[in-house]
N, C-alpha and C positions, 0 to 999 in steps of 0.2 A: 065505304071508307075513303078518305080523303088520302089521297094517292101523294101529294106534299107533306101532308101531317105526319104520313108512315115514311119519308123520307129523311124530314125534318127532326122525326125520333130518332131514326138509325144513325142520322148522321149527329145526335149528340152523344158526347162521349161525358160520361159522370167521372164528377172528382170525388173520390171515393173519402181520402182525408188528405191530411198536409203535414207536412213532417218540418218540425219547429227549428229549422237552421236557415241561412243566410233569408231570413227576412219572410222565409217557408214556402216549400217546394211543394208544390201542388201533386197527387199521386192519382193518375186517373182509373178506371177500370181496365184500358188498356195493360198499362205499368204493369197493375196485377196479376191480370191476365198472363201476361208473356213470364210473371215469375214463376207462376206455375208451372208452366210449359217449362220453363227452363230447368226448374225444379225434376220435372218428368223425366225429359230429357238427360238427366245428370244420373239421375238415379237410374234410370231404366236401362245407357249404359251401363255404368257401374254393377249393374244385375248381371245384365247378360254377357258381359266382356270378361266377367271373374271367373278362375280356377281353367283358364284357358288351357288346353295339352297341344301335343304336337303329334300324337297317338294316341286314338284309342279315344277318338273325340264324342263328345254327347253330339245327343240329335241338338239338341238349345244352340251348340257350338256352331254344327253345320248348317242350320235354319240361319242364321246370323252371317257367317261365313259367304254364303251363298247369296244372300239377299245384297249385303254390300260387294260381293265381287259383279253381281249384276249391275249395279247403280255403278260402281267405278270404271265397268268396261262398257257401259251406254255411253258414260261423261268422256272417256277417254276417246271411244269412237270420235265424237265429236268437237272435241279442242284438238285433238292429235298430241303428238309425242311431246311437244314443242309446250302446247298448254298442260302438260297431264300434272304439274305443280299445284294447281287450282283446285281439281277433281276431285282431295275433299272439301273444301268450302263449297263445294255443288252441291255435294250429299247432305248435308248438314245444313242449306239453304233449302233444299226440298225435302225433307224432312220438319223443318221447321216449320215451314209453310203447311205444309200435308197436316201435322199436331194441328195447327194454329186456328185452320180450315174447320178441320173434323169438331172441334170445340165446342161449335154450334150446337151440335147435340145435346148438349148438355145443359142450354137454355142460357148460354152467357155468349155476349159479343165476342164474335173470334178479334183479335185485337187486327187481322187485317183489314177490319173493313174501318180501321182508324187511317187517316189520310196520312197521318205525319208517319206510322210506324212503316207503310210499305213504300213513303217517300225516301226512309232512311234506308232500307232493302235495296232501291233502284239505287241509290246515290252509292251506296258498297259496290252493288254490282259492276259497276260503269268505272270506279276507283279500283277496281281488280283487273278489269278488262283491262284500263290504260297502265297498270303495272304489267301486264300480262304485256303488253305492246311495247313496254321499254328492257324489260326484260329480256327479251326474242332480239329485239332490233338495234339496241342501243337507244341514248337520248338523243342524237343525233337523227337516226335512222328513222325514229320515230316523231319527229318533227319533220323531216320528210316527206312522212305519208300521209299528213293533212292536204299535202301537195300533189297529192296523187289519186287519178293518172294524169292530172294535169294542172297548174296554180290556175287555173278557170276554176275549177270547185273549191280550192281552201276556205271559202267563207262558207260552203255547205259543208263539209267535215267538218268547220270548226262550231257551227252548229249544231253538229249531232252531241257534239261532248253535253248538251243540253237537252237536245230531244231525243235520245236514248231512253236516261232514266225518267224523263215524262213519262215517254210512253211507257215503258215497265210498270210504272207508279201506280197511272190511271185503269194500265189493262187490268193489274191483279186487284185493285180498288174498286173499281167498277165494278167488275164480275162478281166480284164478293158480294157487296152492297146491293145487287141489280136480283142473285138470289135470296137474300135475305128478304128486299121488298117484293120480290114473287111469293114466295112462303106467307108473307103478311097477307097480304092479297089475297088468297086461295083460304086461308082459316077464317077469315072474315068472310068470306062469301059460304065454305063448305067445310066447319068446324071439326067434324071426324071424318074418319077413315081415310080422306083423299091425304090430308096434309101430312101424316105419318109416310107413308109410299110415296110423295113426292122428297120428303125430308129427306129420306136415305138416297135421293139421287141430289139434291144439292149439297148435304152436309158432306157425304160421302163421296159419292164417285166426280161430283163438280168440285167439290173440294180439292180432291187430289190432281183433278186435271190442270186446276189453276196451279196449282204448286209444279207442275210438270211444263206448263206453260211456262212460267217465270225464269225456271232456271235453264231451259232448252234454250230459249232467247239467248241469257247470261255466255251460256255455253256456245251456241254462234258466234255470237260478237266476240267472243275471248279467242278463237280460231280466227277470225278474220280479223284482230288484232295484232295475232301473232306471225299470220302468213308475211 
Protein backbone atom coordinates (compact mmCIF):
# COMPACT_ATOMS: atom_id res chain seq x y z
CA UNK A 1 0.00 0.00 0.00
CA UNK A 2 1.05 3.42 -0.97
CA UNK A 3 1.91 5.08 2.26
CA UNK A 4 0.67 8.85 0.48
CA UNK A 5 -2.37 7.29 -0.93
CA UNK A 6 -3.43 6.17 2.71
CA UNK A 7 -2.40 9.66 3.91
CA UNK A 8 -3.95 11.54 1.23
CA UNK A 9 -7.38 9.54 2.03
CA UNK A 10 -7.26 10.29 5.81
CA UNK A 11 -6.38 13.69 5.23
CA UNK A 12 -9.72 14.06 3.00
CA UNK A 13 -12.57 15.14 4.87
CA UNK A 14 -16.07 14.41 2.73
CA UNK A 15 -18.89 16.93 2.35
CA UNK A 16 -21.54 15.04 3.38
CA UNK A 17 -24.45 17.63 1.98
CA UNK A 18 -25.03 21.55 1.89
CA UNK A 19 -27.53 23.15 3.64
CA UNK A 20 -29.39 25.75 1.20
CA UNK A 21 -28.77 29.35 2.90
CA UNK A 22 -26.38 32.29 2.24
CA UNK A 23 -25.34 30.81 -1.17
CA UNK A 24 -24.88 27.06 0.84
CA UNK A 25 -22.97 26.07 3.63
CA UNK A 26 -21.03 23.13 3.02
CA UNK A 27 -21.53 20.26 6.07
CA UNK A 28 -18.58 17.99 6.26
CA UNK A 29 -18.35 14.52 7.96
CA UNK A 30 -16.46 16.27 10.51
CA UNK A 31 -19.65 18.75 11.35
CA UNK A 32 -21.38 15.54 11.71
CA UNK A 33 -19.44 13.79 13.47
CA UNK A 34 -18.98 16.39 16.48
CA UNK A 35 -22.98 16.70 16.42
CA UNK A 36 -23.21 13.44 17.56
CA UNK A 37 -20.71 13.57 20.04
CA UNK A 38 -22.39 16.59 21.19
CA UNK A 39 -25.62 14.91 20.98
CA UNK A 40 -23.94 12.20 23.42
CA UNK A 41 -22.56 14.41 25.45
CA UNK A 42 -25.97 16.36 26.25
CA UNK A 43 -27.73 13.48 26.75
CA UNK A 44 -25.47 11.19 28.56
CA UNK A 45 -25.19 14.18 31.01
CA UNK A 46 -28.77 14.87 31.31
CA UNK A 47 -28.75 10.86 32.20
CA UNK A 48 -26.50 10.74 34.69
CA UNK A 49 -26.83 14.28 36.52
CA UNK A 50 -30.73 13.54 36.96
CA UNK A 51 -32.78 12.86 40.33
CA UNK A 52 -29.38 14.01 42.06
CA UNK A 53 -29.94 13.57 46.32
CA UNK A 54 -27.82 14.99 48.82
CA UNK A 55 -28.46 11.48 51.03
CA UNK A 56 -28.79 8.36 50.29
CA UNK A 57 -26.96 8.56 46.99
CA UNK A 58 -27.12 5.79 44.11
CA UNK A 59 -24.01 4.05 43.20
CA UNK A 60 -24.64 5.96 39.20
CA UNK A 61 -24.44 9.20 41.68
CA UNK A 62 -21.17 8.38 43.30
CA UNK A 63 -19.43 6.76 40.04
CA UNK A 64 -20.11 10.30 38.47
CA UNK A 65 -19.33 12.29 41.71
CA UNK A 66 -16.04 10.60 42.09
CA UNK A 67 -14.84 10.54 38.62
CA UNK A 68 -15.42 14.31 38.12
CA UNK A 69 -13.93 15.31 41.60
CA UNK A 70 -10.95 13.35 40.28
CA UNK A 71 -10.63 15.34 36.95
CA UNK A 72 -11.36 18.67 39.00
CA UNK A 73 -8.77 18.04 41.76
CA UNK A 74 -5.98 16.80 38.90
CA UNK A 75 -6.94 20.23 36.80
CA UNK A 76 -6.96 22.21 40.04
CA UNK A 77 -3.63 20.65 41.25
CA UNK A 78 -2.21 21.99 38.29
CA UNK A 79 -3.64 25.84 37.39
CA UNK A 80 -3.69 26.29 41.29
CA UNK A 81 -6.20 28.39 43.27
CA UNK A 82 -5.71 31.38 40.95
CA UNK A 83 -6.62 29.21 37.73
CA UNK A 84 -9.25 26.93 39.29
CA UNK A 85 -12.20 29.23 37.20
CA UNK A 86 -11.09 27.28 34.00
CA UNK A 87 -11.13 23.64 35.63
CA UNK A 88 -14.31 23.09 34.06
CA UNK A 89 -13.63 23.92 30.53
CA UNK A 90 -10.58 21.38 31.21
CA UNK A 91 -12.94 18.52 31.86
CA UNK A 92 -15.22 19.05 29.26
CA UNK A 93 -12.23 19.62 26.76
CA UNK A 94 -10.83 16.20 27.70
CA UNK A 95 -13.72 14.64 27.78
CA UNK A 96 -14.55 15.77 24.42
CA UNK A 97 -11.37 14.88 22.96
CA UNK A 98 -11.43 11.29 24.85
CA UNK A 99 -15.46 10.84 22.95
CA UNK A 100 -13.94 12.19 19.83
CA UNK A 101 -10.68 9.92 19.93
CA UNK A 102 -12.69 6.75 21.00
CA UNK A 103 -14.99 7.12 17.73
CA UNK A 104 -12.76 5.45 15.75
CA UNK A 105 -14.08 2.45 16.84
CA UNK A 106 -16.80 2.58 15.32
CA UNK A 107 -15.36 2.88 11.70
CA UNK A 108 -15.95 6.86 11.24
CA UNK A 109 -13.31 9.53 11.25
CA UNK A 110 -12.95 10.79 14.78
CA UNK A 111 -13.45 14.46 13.57
CA UNK A 112 -9.95 15.23 15.34
CA UNK A 113 -7.77 14.03 12.85
CA UNK A 114 -9.82 17.20 10.80
CA UNK A 115 -7.04 20.01 10.70
CA UNK A 116 -9.39 22.88 11.06
CA UNK A 117 -11.43 21.33 14.16
CA UNK A 118 -8.25 20.77 16.64
CA UNK A 119 -6.96 24.30 15.00
CA UNK A 120 -10.05 25.63 16.67
CA UNK A 121 -9.42 23.53 20.06
CA UNK A 122 -5.74 25.14 20.19
CA UNK A 123 -6.94 28.73 19.28
CA UNK A 124 -9.79 28.36 22.53
CA UNK A 125 -7.13 26.98 24.55
CA UNK A 126 -4.61 29.75 24.19
CA UNK A 127 -7.80 32.55 24.28
CA UNK A 128 -8.44 30.99 27.76
CA UNK A 129 -5.07 30.92 28.81
CA UNK A 130 -4.64 34.75 27.84
CA UNK A 131 -7.97 35.47 29.71
CA UNK A 132 -6.67 33.30 32.46
CA UNK A 133 -3.53 35.94 32.44
CA UNK A 134 -5.61 39.23 32.48
CA UNK A 135 -7.81 38.02 34.88
CA UNK A 136 -4.87 37.06 37.77
CA UNK A 137 -2.79 40.14 36.65
CA UNK A 138 -4.64 42.88 35.30
CA UNK A 139 -4.40 44.36 31.55
CA UNK A 140 -1.83 46.18 32.55
CA UNK A 141 0.12 43.53 34.53
CA UNK A 142 -0.29 41.32 31.72
CA UNK A 143 1.29 43.37 28.97
CA UNK A 144 3.98 43.34 31.30
CA UNK A 145 4.86 39.91 31.13
CA UNK A 146 5.53 39.70 27.40
CA UNK A 147 8.39 41.82 28.98
CA UNK A 148 9.39 39.41 31.20
CA UNK A 149 12.22 38.58 32.78
CA UNK A 150 13.43 40.84 30.43
CA UNK A 151 12.28 43.26 27.05
CA UNK A 152 15.28 41.07 25.28
CA UNK A 153 12.48 38.35 24.82
CA UNK A 154 9.22 40.36 24.16
CA UNK A 155 9.39 39.44 20.53
CA UNK A 156 9.83 35.49 21.82
CA UNK A 157 6.68 35.81 24.09
CA UNK A 158 4.93 37.71 21.69
CA UNK A 159 5.63 34.68 19.51
CA UNK A 160 4.40 32.19 21.41
CA UNK A 161 0.82 33.90 21.38
CA UNK A 162 1.27 31.85 17.92
CA UNK A 163 3.27 28.94 18.57
CA UNK A 164 1.39 27.78 21.50
CA UNK A 165 -1.74 26.81 19.63
CA UNK A 166 0.46 25.42 16.62
CA UNK A 167 1.82 23.35 18.50
CA UNK A 168 -1.45 22.14 20.42
CA UNK A 169 -3.00 21.92 16.94
CA UNK A 170 -0.34 19.79 15.19
CA UNK A 171 0.52 17.49 18.32
CA UNK A 172 -3.27 16.31 18.94
CA UNK A 173 -3.48 16.23 14.75
CA UNK A 174 -0.60 14.49 14.22
CA UNK A 175 -0.94 11.87 16.64
CA UNK A 176 -4.38 11.15 15.68
CA UNK A 177 -3.67 10.92 11.93
CA UNK A 178 -0.06 9.14 12.45
CA UNK A 179 -2.58 6.17 14.37
CA UNK A 180 -5.05 5.93 12.04
CA UNK A 181 -2.31 5.51 9.06
CA UNK A 182 -0.61 2.86 11.36
CA UNK A 183 -3.82 0.80 11.68
CA UNK A 184 -4.12 1.29 7.62
CA UNK A 185 -0.74 -0.06 7.49
CA UNK A 186 -0.97 -3.08 9.59
CA UNK A 187 -4.65 -4.44 7.95
CA UNK A 188 -3.16 -4.24 4.64
CA UNK A 189 -0.12 -6.05 5.40
CA UNK A 190 -2.01 -8.58 8.35
CA UNK A 191 -5.90 -8.34 7.66
CA UNK A 192 -7.10 -10.36 10.94
CA UNK A 193 -6.41 -10.82 14.23
CA UNK A 194 -3.29 -8.33 14.70
CA UNK A 195 -5.32 -5.15 13.74
CA UNK A 196 -8.40 -5.72 16.28
CA UNK A 197 -5.54 -5.91 19.46
CA UNK A 198 -3.64 -3.17 17.95
CA UNK A 199 -7.05 -1.14 17.53
CA UNK A 200 -7.94 -1.19 21.15
CA UNK A 201 -4.65 0.45 21.95
CA UNK A 202 -4.98 3.36 19.38
CA UNK A 203 -8.60 3.87 19.58
CA UNK A 204 -8.52 3.48 23.14
CA UNK A 205 -5.88 3.89 25.53
CA UNK A 206 -3.89 6.35 22.55
CA UNK A 207 -7.05 7.92 22.25
CA UNK A 208 -7.33 9.02 25.77
CA UNK A 209 -3.70 9.89 26.18
CA UNK A 210 -3.89 12.39 23.38
CA UNK A 211 -6.95 13.90 25.12
CA UNK A 212 -4.83 13.98 28.41
CA UNK A 213 -1.98 15.46 26.46
CA UNK A 214 -3.84 18.32 25.08
CA UNK A 215 -5.43 19.59 27.98
CA UNK A 216 -2.32 18.95 30.66
CA UNK A 217 -0.42 21.28 28.17
CA UNK A 218 -3.85 23.79 28.36
CA UNK A 219 -3.61 23.47 32.03
CA UNK A 220 0.32 24.47 32.37
CA UNK A 221 0.22 27.30 30.21
CA UNK A 222 -3.00 28.52 32.12
CA UNK A 223 -0.79 28.35 35.51
CA UNK A 224 2.08 29.91 34.03
CA UNK A 225 -0.20 32.52 32.84
CA UNK A 226 -1.67 33.22 35.94
CA UNK A 227 1.62 33.15 38.13
Amino acid sequence: MDIGSVITEELNIEVLFTIPIFGGIPVTETVVVMWIIMAVMIIGGWLITRNLKVENCSKRQLIVESAYTMLENFFKGLVGEKGAAFVPYLVIVIIFIGISNLFGIFGVKPPTKDLSLTGVLAVMSIVIIQVAGIRAKGVKGWLKSFGAPSAVVLPINILELGIKPLSLCMRLFGNVLGAFVIMKLIEAVVPVVIPPVLSLYFDLFDGCIQAYVFTFLTALYIQEAVE
